[in-house]
C-alpha positions as CSV (number, residue, x, y, z in Angstrom):
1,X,115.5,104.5,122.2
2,X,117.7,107.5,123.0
3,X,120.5,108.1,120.9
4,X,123.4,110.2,122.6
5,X,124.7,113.1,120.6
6,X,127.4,112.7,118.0
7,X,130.8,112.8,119.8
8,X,134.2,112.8,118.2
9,X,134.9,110.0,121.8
10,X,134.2,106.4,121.4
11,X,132.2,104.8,124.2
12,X,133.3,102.5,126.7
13,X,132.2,98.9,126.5
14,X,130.4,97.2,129.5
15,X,133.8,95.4,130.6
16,X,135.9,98.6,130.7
17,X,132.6,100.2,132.4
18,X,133.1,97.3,134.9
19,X,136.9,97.6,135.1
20,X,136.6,101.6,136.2
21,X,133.9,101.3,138.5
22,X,135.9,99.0,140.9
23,X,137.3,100.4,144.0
24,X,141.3,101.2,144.5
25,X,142.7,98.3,147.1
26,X,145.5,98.9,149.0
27,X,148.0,97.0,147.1
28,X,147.4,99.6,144.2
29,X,148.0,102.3,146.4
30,X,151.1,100.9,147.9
31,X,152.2,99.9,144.4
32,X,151.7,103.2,142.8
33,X,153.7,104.8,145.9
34,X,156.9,102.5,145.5
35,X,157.0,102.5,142.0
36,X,157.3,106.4,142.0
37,X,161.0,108.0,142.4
38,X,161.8,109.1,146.0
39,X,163.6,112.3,145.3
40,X,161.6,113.5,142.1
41,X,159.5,117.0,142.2
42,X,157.9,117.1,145.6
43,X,153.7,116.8,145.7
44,X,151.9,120.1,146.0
45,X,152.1,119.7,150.1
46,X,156.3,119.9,149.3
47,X,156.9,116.2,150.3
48,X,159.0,114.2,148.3
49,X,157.4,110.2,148.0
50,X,160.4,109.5,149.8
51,X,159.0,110.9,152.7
52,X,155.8,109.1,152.1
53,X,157.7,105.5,151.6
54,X,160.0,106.2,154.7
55,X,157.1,106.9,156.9
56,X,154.8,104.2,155.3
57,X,154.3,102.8,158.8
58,X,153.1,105.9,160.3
59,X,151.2,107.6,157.5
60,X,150.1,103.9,155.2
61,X,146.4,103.9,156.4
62,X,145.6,108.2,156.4
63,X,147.1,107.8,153.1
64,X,144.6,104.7,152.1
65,X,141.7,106.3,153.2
66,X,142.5,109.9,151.8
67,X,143.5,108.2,148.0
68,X,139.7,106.1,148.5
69,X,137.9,109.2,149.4
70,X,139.3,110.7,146.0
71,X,137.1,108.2,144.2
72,X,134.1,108.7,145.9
73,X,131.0,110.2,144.0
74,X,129.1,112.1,146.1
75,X,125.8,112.4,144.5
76,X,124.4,115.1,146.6
């Protein structure tokens, strides 16, 4: 049986495993969005999220797919 090297990290059990490898829904997203501060430090494109919450309508589902596309491993 292989026997991973020692590591001063603990590994994750099957249920946290489980817990990370689901995918981001669109709730999360939104949620994550609202819940930060409109007029905080802007992103590293220079928009505030109020921008991002104010156009929700217009921007909601580029933003959906470009947040998804983050968690996608490529294994190419």
């Amino acid at each position: 049986m292989y026997k991973p090297p020692f590591s001063i990290f603990s590994l994750l059990n099957t249920l946290d495993v489980v817990f990370l490898n689901k995918d981001v829904t669109n709730e999360e997203i939104t949620m994550a969005l609202f819940d930060m501060a409109p007029l905080k430090a802007p992103g590293s494109d220079g928009f505030h999220a109020f921008f991002f919450q104010n156009q929700w309508d217009v921007v909601g589902n580029v933003i959906y797919e470009w947040v998804k596309g983050i968690f996608v491993v490529s294994l190419e």
